[in-house]
Backbone as CSV, one residue per row, in Angstrom:
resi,resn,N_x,N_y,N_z,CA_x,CA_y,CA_z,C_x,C_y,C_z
1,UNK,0.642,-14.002,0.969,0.532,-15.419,0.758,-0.787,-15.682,0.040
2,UNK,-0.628,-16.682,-0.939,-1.939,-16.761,-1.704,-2.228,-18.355,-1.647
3,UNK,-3.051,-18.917,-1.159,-3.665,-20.141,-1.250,-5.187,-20.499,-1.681
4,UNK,-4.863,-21.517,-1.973,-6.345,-22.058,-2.895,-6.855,-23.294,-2.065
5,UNK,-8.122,-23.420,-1.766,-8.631,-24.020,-1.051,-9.519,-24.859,-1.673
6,UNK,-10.250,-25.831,-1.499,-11.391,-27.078,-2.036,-12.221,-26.831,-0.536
7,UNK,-13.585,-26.164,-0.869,-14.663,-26.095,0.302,-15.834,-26.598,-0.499
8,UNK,-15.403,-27.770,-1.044,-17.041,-28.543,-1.773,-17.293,-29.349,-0.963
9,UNK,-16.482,-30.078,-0.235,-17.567,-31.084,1.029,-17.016,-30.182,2.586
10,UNK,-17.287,-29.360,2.431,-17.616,-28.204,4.170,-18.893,-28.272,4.125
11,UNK,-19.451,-28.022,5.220,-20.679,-27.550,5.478,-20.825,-25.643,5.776
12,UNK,-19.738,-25.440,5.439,-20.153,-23.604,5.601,-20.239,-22.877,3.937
13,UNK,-21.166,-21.932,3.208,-20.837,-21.251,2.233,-19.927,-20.669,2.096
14,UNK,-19.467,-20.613,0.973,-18.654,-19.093,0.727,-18.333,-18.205,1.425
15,UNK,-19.647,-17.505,1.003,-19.734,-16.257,2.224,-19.433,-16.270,3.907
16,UNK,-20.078,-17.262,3.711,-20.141,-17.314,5.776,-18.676,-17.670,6.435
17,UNK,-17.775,-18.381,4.941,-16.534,-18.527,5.058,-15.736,-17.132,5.016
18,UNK,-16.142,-16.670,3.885,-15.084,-15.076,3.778,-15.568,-14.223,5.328
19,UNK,-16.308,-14.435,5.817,-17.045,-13.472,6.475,-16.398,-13.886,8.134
20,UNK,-15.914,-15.197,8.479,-14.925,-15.666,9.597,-13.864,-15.329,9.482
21,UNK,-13.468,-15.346,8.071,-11.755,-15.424,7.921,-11.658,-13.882,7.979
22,UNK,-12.579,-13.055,7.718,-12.450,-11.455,7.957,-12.490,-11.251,8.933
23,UNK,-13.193,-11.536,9.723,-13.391,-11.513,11.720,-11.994,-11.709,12.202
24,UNK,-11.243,-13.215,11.596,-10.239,-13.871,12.542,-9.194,-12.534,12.068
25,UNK,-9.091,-12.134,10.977,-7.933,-11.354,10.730,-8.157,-9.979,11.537
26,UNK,-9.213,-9.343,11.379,-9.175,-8.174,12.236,-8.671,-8.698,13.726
27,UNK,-9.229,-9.818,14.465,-8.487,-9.944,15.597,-7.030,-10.291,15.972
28,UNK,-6.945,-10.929,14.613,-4.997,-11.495,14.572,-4.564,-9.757,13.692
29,UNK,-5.080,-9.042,13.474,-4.548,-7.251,13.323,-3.508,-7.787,11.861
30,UNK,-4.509,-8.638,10.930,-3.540,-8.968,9.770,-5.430,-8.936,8.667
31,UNK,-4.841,-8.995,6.922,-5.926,-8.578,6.266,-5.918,-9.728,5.837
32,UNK,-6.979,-10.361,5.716,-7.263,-11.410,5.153,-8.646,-11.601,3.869
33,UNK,-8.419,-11.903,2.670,-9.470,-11.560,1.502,-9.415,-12.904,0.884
34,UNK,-10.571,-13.279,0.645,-11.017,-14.347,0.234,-12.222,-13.909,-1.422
35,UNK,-11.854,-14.800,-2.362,-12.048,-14.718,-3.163,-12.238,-15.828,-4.033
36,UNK,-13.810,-15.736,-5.009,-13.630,-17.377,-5.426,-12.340,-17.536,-6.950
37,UNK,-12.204,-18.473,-6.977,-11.005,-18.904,-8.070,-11.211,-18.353,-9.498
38,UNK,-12.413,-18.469,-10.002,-12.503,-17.779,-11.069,-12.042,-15.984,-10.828
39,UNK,-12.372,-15.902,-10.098,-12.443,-14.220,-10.057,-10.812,-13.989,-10.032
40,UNK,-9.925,-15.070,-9.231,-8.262,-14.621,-9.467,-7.973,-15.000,-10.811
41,UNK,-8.123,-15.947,-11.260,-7.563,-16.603,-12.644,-8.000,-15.513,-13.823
42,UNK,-9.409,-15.175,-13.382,-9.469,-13.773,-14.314,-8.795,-12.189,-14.358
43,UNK,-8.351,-11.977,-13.097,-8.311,-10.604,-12.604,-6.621,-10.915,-13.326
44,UNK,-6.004,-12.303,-13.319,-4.187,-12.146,-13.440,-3.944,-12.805,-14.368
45,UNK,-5.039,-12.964,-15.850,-4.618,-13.477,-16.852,-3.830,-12.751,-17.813
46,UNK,-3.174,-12.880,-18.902,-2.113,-11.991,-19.818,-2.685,-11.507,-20.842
């Protein structure tokens, strides 16, 4: 599953975000990777 998120009015960074959602997945025993938007739009252009 791939979703895109808006974290401009959160109060957590980036990082400190990728860095929960990696925690919660090792405990839910599923992989979870977070990545900012430029970096997908680049990695799956034609």
């Amino acid at each position: 599953m791939i979703m895109v998120v808006d974290i401009s009015k959160s109060n957590i960074d980036f990082d400190a975000l990728k860095s929960r959602l990696s925690q919660k997945g090792q405990e839910l025993a599923v992989r979870v990777d977070a990545q900012r938007e430029e970096v997908f739009h680049f990695m799956h252009r034609i």
